[in-house]
N, C-alpha and C positions, 0 to 999 in steps of 0.2 A: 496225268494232268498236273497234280504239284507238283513233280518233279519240272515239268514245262516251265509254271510258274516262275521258279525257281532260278531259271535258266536264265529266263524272258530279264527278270529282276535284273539278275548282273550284268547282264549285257547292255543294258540301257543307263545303268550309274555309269556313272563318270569318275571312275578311281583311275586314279594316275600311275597302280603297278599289277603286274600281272600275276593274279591269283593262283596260278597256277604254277608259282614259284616257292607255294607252302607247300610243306611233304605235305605227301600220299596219307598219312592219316590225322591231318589236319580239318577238322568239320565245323564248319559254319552252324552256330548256334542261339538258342535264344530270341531276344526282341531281334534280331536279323533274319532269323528262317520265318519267323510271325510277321514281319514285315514285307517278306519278300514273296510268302504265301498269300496274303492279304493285296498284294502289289500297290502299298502303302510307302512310297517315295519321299523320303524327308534331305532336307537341306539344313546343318552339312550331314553327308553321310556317314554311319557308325555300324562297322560288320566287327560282329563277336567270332573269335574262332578260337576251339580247344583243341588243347597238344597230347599226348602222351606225357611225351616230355620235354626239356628243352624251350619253354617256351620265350625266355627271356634272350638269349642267343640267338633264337629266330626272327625274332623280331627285329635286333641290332642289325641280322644280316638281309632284312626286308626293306630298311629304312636306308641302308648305306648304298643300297642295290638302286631306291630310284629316290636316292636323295630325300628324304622323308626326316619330320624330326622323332627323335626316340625319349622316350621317359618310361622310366621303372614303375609303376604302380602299385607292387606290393611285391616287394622280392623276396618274404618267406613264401608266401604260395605261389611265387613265379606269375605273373601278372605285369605286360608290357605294354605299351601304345604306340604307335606309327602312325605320326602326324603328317596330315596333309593340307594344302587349300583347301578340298574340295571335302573333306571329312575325317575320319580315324581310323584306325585296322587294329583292335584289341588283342591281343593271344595270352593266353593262359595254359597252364597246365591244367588236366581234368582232376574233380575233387570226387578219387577213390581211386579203385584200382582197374576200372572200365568206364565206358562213356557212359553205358545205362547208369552203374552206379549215380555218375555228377546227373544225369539228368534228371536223377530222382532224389537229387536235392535243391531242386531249383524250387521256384514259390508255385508257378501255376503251371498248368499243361501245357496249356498254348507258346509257354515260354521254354520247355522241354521235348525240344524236336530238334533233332540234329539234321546235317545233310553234308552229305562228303564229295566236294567238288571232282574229286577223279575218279571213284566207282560211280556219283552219281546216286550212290544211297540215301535215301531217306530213314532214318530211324525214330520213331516214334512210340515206345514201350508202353505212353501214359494216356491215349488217346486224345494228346493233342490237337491231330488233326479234324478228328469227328466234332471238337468243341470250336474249333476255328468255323468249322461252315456252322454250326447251332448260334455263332456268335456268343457263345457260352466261357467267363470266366472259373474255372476249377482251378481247387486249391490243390498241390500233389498233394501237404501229407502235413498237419496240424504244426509238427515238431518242427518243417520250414519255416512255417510263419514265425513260430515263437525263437526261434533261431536267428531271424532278422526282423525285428517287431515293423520297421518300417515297410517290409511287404504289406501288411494292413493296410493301409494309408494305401500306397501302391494299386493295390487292387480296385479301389475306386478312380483313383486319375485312371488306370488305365481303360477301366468301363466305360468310363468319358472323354478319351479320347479316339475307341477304338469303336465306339457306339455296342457296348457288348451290356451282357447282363451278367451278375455276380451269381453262381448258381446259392439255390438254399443253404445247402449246406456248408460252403464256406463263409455265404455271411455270417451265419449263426456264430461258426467259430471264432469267426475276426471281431463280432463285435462281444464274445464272451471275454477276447484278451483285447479288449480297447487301452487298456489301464498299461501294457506292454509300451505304449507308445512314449510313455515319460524318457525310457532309457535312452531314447535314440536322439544322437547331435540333432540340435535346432538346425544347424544349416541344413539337415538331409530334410527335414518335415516342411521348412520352408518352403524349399525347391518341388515337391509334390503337393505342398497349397498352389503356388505357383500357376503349376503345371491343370491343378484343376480349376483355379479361376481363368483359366484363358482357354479350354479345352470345348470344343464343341458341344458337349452335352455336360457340361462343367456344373452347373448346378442344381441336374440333376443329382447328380453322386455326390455334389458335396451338401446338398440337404440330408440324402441318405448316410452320409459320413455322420454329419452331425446330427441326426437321430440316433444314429447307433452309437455314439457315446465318445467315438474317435478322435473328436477335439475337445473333452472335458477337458485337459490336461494342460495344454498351448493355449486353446483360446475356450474360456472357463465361460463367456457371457456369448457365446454363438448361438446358445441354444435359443436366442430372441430370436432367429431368424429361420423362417420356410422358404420354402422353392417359390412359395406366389412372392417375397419381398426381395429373393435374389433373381426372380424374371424380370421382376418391374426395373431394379436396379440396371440390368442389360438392356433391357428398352430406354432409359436415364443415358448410356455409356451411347448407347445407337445413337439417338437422339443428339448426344456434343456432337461426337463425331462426323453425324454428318453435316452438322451447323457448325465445324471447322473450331468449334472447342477442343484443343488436342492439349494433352497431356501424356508425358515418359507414362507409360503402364498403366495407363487411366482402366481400363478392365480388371489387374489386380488392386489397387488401390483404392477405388471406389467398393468393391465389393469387400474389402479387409475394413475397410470403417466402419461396415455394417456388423461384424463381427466383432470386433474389439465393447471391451467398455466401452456407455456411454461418458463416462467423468475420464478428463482429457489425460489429469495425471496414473490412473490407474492401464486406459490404454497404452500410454507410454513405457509403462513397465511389462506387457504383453508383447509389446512389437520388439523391446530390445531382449529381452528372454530367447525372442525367436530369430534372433541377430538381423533382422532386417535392416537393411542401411541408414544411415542416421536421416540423407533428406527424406525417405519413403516415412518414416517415422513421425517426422514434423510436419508433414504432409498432412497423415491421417489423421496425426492430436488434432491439429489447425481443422481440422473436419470436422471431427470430433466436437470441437469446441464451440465453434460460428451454425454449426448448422441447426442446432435448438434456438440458435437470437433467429437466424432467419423465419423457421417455423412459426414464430410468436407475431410476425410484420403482417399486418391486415390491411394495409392498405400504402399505395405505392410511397419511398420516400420523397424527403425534400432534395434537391440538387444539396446541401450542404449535407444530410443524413449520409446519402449514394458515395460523397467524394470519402468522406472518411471509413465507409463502408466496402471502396474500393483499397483504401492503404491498409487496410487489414487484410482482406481475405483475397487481392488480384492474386497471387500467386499459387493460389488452390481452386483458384475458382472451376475450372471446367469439373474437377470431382465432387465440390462441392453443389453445382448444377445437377449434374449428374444424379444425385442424392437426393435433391431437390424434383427434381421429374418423379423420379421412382415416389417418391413421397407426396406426388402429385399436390405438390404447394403451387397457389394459381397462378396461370401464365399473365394476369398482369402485376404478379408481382417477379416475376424472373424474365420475360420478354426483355421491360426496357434495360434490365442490367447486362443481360447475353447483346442484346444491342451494343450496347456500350462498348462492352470488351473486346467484342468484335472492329469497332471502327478504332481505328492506331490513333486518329487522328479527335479523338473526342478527349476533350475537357477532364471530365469526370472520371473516367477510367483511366486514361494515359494523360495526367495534365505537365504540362510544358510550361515552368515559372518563367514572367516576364522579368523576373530580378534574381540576384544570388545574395546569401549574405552578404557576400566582400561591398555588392553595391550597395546595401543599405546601411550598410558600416562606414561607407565614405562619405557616401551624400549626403548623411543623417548624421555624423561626425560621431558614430554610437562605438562602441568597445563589445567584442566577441562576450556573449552575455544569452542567458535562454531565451532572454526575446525575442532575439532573432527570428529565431524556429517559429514563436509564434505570431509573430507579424507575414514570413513567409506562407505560414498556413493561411490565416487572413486574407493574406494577398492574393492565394490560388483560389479561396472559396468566393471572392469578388469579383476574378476571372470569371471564373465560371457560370458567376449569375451574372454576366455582361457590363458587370459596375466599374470595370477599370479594362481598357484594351492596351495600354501603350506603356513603357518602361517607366516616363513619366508619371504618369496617371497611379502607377505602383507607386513609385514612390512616395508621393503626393496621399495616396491612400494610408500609407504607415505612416508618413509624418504625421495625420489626423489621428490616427488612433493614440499615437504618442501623446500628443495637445492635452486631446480628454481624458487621457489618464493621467495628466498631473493635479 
């Protein structure tokens, strides 16, 4: 029956060259044989396969064979790629002097099960297969973890994506070497926060991450937060989205502001530690920052609070909503603003000046000066409370303000 699986798997992806133009003892391994056991289809597709040997030469001559691009990934241990549209074709040489050897240094069982397209072998030394139907995460063997401390961290995205459970005793282990996690590049830790803020059972494992100690080190102030403030946060995320609040990565973004310090400068130096990109960064401070003034609002603003309420925070807004639901601040104090942002055509959230400087520099016979800016501001808060509709009417408005400030 896996073996079927297995079959079933490749036959239904959509790779663009013919598998069976890897030698004879060429095996499909890893998150590809647990994927294809599981019949867990992802887009684009990524099959791992190990060599004897030769693997970098294999690869040159797999990628040349159906036009595929080729990149070396690590050519002291022989490590290729074959690029496609549709996904990748990995090859490796095995790390030992046998296949059992390499698969008994991989991180978990589930991940150490081979299968050899031409005999059709399935090899499974470490009882990966019996923890694949338990839905069961095992660690092989303590000295892998510690070998690549980022398996830790791993082991939980992977629980949450794959809806699986960590058995005892390698949490035990993983959260005894939490403090391993320091050594490993930010960008690898990033990409497995990533991977569990957007993971179907994501905050499950990343509560259980962060009880067991796994982000003292990156993010030092997570421990403010449980599974009950990172559910409500996703009901917050549910909630924009489907009231057309959209934001680039609003699911990891809103939940990483929950995580970081609350003081905006000391987040800032959390997000870049963990090389996050500079807008995601300014994104989160800007959260970080507005979303204790919003907390502290009891009662709806004035049209002139909202418009400068909007030229701070429109451009975080759906995360900082988002934040705002989970935090269950009350809907008549965020309705009329989600309102607002919502309609292109409203005043206060999107306002449309009846004048530019250059016009009130000419009409007004005034010289480029801070003024300006704040007669424009003036202008638009007048808009808005319906005291000026026409280009006139603007300017005629600044010239009074002018008058009485002489």
């Amino acid at each position: 029956m896996s073996i079927a699986k297995i079959k079933l798997y490749l036959a239904q992806v959509d790779f663009p060259g013919d598998l069976a133009q890897l030698p004879d003892r060429a095996y499909l391994v890893g998150g590809s044989v647990r994927d294809a056991l599981l019949q867990r289809y992802k887009i684009p597709l990524d099959l791992d396969f190990v060599l004897p040997e030769k693997a970098i030469p294999t690869a040159k001559r797999f990628a040349r064979l159906y036009q595929g691009g080729f990149v070396v990934l690590d050519e002291v241990r022989e490590i290729a790629r074959v690029v496609f549209e549709q996904g990748t074709l990995d090859l490796a040489n095995q790390e030992g002097a046998s296949l059992e050897t390499d698969l008994n240094r991989r991180d978990f069982t589930i991940n150490a099960i081979a299968y050899n397209l031409k005999s059709q072998q399935l090899v499974d030394p470490l009882g990966g297969l019996a923890d694949l139907e338990q839905g069961v995460l095992r660690m092989v063997a303590v000295k892998n973890l510690e070998d690549d401390p980022l398996r830790l961290l791993r082991a939980y995205r992977q629980s949450a994506q794959l809806n699986f459970t960590i058995e005892a005793e390698t949490q035990k282990a993983i959260a005894k070497r939490a403090s391993l996690l320091k050594k490993i590049a930010p960008e690898r830790v990033q990409t497995e926060l990533n991977y569990l803020f957007t993971a179907p059972q994501g905050n499950k494992w990343l509560a259980a991450a962060i009880e067991d100690g796994l982000l003292n080190f990156w993010l030092p102030n997570s421990h403010q937060v449980d599974l009950a403030q990172l559910d409500n946060i996703t009901r917050g995320i549910k909630f924009c989205l489907e009231s057309g609040l959209k934001y680039p990565a609003l699911d990891i973004l809103a939940k990483l502001s929950a995580l970081v310090a609350t003081k905006a400068e000391m987040a800032e130096a959390e997000l870049t530690r963990l090389k996050y990109p500079r807008n995601q960064i300014k994104a989160i401070t800007k959260t970080v920052k507005y979303l204790p003034l919003l907390q502290q609002i009891t009662q709806q603003m004035s049209l002139r609070e909202q418009y400068f309420w909007f030229l701070k925070v429109k451009d975080i807004f759906p995360i900082l909503m988002a934040r705002a639901i989970a935090l269950k601040i009350p809907s008549q104090i965020t309705s009329p603003l989600i309102e607002r942002y919502l309609d292109p055509s409203d005043p206060v959230a999107h306002p449309q000046c009846l004048v530019t400087g250059n016009d009130l520099m000419r009409e007004l016979n005034l010289k480029p000066a801070r003024v300006i800016g704040e007669l424009l501001t003036e202008i638009q808060i007048a808009q808005i409370e319906s005291k000026v509709t026409t280009t006139q009417q603007a300017i005629d408005f600044a010239n009074s303000i002018l008058q009485s400030s002489k």
